[in-house]
C-alpha positions in Angstrom: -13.2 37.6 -27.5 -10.8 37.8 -24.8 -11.4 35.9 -21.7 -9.4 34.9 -18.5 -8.9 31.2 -17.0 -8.3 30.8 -13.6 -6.7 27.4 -12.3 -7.3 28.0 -8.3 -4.9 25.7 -5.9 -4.1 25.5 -2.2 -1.9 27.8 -2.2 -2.2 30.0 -5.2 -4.1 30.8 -8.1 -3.0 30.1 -12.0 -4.1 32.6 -14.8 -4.0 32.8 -18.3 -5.3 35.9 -20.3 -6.5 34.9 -24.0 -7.3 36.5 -27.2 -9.0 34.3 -29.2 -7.2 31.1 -29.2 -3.9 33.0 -28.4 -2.7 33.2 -24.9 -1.5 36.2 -24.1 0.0 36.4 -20.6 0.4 34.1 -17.8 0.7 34.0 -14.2 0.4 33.2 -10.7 -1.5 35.7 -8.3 -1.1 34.2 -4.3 -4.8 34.2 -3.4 -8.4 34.3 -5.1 -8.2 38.5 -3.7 -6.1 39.4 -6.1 -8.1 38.2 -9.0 -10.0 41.8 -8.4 -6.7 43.4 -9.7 -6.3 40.7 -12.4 -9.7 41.8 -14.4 -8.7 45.5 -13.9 -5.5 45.1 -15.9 -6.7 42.4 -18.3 -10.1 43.7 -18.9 -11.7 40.3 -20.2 -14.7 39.6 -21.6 -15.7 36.6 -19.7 -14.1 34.9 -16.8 -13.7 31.2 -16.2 -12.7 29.8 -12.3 -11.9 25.9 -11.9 -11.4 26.0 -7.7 -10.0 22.3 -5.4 -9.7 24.8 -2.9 -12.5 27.0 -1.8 -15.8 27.5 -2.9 -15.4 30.5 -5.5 -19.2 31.5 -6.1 -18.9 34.6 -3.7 -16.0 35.7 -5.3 -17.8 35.0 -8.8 -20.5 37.5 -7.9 -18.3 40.0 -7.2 -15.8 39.1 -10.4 -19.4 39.6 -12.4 -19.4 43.3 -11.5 -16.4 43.8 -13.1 -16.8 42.4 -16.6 -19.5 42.9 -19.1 -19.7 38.9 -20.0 -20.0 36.1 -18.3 -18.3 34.0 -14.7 -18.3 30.5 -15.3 -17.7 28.3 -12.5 -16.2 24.9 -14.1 -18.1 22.0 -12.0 -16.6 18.6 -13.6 -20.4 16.9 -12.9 -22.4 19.7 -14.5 -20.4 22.3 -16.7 -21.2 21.8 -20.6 -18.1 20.2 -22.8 -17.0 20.1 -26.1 -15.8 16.7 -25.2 -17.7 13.8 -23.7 -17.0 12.7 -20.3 -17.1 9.2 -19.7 -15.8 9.1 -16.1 -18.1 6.7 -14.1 -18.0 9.1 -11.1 -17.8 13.1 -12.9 -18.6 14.5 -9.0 -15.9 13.3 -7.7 -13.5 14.2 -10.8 -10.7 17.1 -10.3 -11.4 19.8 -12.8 -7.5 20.0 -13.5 -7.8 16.6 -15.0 -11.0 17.1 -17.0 -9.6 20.8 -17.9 -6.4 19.1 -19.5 -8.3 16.7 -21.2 -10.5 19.2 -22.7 -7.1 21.4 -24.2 -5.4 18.0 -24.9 -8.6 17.1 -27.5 -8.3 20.8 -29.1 -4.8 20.1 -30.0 -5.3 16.6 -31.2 -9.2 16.4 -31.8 -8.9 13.0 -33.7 -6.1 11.6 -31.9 -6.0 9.3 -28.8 -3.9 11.2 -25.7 -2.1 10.1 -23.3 -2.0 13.5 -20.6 1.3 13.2 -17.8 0.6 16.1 -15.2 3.3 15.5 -12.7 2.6 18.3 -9.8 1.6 17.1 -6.3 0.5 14.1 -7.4 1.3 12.0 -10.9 -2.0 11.8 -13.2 -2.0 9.9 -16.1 -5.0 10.5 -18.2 -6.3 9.2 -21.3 -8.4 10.8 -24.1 -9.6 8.4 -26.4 -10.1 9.2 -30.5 -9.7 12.8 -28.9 -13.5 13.2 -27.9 -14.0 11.1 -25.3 -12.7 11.3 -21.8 -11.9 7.5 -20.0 -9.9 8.5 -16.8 -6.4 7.2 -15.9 -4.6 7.1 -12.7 -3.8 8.9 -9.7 0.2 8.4 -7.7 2.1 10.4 -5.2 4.3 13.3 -6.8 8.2 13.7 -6.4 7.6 15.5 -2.9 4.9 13.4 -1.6 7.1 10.3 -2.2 10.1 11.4 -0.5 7.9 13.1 2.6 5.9 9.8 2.7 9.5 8.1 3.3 10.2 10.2 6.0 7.0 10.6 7.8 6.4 6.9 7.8 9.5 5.3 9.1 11.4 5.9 11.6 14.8 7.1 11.0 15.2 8.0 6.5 15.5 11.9 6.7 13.3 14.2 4.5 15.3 14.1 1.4 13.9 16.8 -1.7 15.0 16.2 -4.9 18.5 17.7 -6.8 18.3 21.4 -7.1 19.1 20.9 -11.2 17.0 18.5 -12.0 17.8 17.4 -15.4 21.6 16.4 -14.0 22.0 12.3 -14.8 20.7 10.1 -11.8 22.5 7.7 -9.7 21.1 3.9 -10.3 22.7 2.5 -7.0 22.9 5.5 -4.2 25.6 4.6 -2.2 24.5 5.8 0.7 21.0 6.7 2.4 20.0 9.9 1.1 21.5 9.2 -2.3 19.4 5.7 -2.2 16.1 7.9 -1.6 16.4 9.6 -4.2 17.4 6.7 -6.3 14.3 5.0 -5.7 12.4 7.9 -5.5 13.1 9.5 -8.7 14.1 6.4 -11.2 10.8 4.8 -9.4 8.5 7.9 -11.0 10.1 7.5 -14.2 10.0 3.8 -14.8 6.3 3.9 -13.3 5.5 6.6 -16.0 7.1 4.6 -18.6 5.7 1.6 -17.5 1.6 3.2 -17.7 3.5 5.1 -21.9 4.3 1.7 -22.8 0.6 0.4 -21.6 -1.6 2.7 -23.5 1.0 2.8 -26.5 0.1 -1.2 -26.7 -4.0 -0.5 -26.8 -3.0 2.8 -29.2 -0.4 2.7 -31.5 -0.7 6.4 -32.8 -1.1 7.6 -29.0 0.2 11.4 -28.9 1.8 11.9 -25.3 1.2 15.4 -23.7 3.6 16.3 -20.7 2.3 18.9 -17.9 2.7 20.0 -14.6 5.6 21.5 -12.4 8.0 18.3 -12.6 7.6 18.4 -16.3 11.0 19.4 -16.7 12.3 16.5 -14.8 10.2 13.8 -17.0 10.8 15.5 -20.2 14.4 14.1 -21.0 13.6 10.4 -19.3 10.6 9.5 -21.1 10.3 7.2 -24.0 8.6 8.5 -27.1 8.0 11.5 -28.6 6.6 13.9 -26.0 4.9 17.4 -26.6 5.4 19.6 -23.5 2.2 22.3 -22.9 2.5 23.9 -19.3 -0.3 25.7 -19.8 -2.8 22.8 -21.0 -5.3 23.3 -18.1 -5.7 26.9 -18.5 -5.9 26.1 -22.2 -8.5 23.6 -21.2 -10.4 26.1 -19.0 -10.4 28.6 -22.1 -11.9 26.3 -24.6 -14.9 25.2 -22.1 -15.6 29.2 -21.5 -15.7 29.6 -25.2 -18.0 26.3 -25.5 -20.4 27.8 -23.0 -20.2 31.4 -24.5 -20.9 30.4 -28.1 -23.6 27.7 -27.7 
């Protein structure tokens, strides 16, 4: 069966082409349009769209000329799981989270998971056993912190983080920019750390899972033993198509 997953953003849309459980291609295509062009070249099976941008169900109709199987839209409150969901509010759930926590129990179904997705914001998410979904938390990401600095105050300039990102980090900046980013970056890791070290208390065996655009800044300044999957949402997405295909 080969399918396609579609991770829909603000400002552009993730893909992953699968065969089977093997992912075959990935990308990023800059608006839901070019999707069209996607399914000419891939030619999947079935199609899976997880949107917190737009509504995607006209573009769903029209993705359902195209293919022979099925467009399924991933709603968080409705969309059938292989996992159980036991977030006390699934309506107001992002799909990214619940999509991560779907690929995280695949790799690990008997295993408690702690999932890291540092983009935009910071999510920490825990599967529990690998079957049960709990929740986690929700911070500002690397970007957000340092624009929230200068936004907010009157005089700390806009300071982005180090273009090489995995250089060692200053404890004490010595002067204001290098003092941002000092409390800006150590801050993220110690918080992450800090929320490892919490869940590692209530499960010993926890498996840590690192994903997101900022992985590669985490990765070397965590504690523990830390699997990296870039692509865990799309793998996510993937497993609930097939879940909904084969049932």
């Amino acid at each position: 069966m080969r399918t396609l997953a579609l991770d829909i953003g603000n400002t552009a849309v993730k893909y992953g082409c699968f065969a089977g459980n093997e992912l075959l291609e990935t990308g990023v295509v800059e608006s839901v349009g070019a999707v069209s062009g996607l399914l000419q070249r891939l030619a999947p099976e079935h199609v899976i769209s997880s949107s917190v941008a737009e509504d995607t169900t006209r573009w769903a109709a029209q993705w359902q000329q195209q293919i022979s199987g099925r467009v399924l839209e991933f709603l968080p409150a409705t969309t059938l799981l292989p996992i159980r969901n036991g977030y006390a509010t699934p309506h107001t759930l992002g799909a990214d989270r619940l999509a991560a926590a779907v690929g995280a129990a695949w790799f690990w179904p008997t295993r408690s998971t702690l999932i890291i997705d540092a983009g935009t914001a910071i999510k920490c998410d825990w599967v529990e056993g690998g079957h049960t979904f709990r929740g986690g938390s929700i911070a500002p990401g690397l970007r957000l912190r340092f624009q929230a600095l200068h936004t907010f105050t009157g005089r700390l300039p806009l300071v982005t983080p180090p273009a090489e990102l995995t250089v060692p980090l200053a404890l004490t900046g010595d002067d204001t920019e290098s003092a941002i980013r000092s409390g800006v970056l150590n801050g993220a890791v110690a918080e992450v750390n800090g929320f490892i070290a919490a869940y590692q208390d209530q499960n010993p065996d926890l498996q840590i899972v690192l994903a997101g655009g900022d992985a590669g800044f985490f990765q070397p300044r965590l504690k523990g033993r830390i699997f990296v999957i870039p692509e865990l949402v799309l793998i996510g997405l993937h497993r609930i198509l097939v879940h909904n295909v084969e049932i």
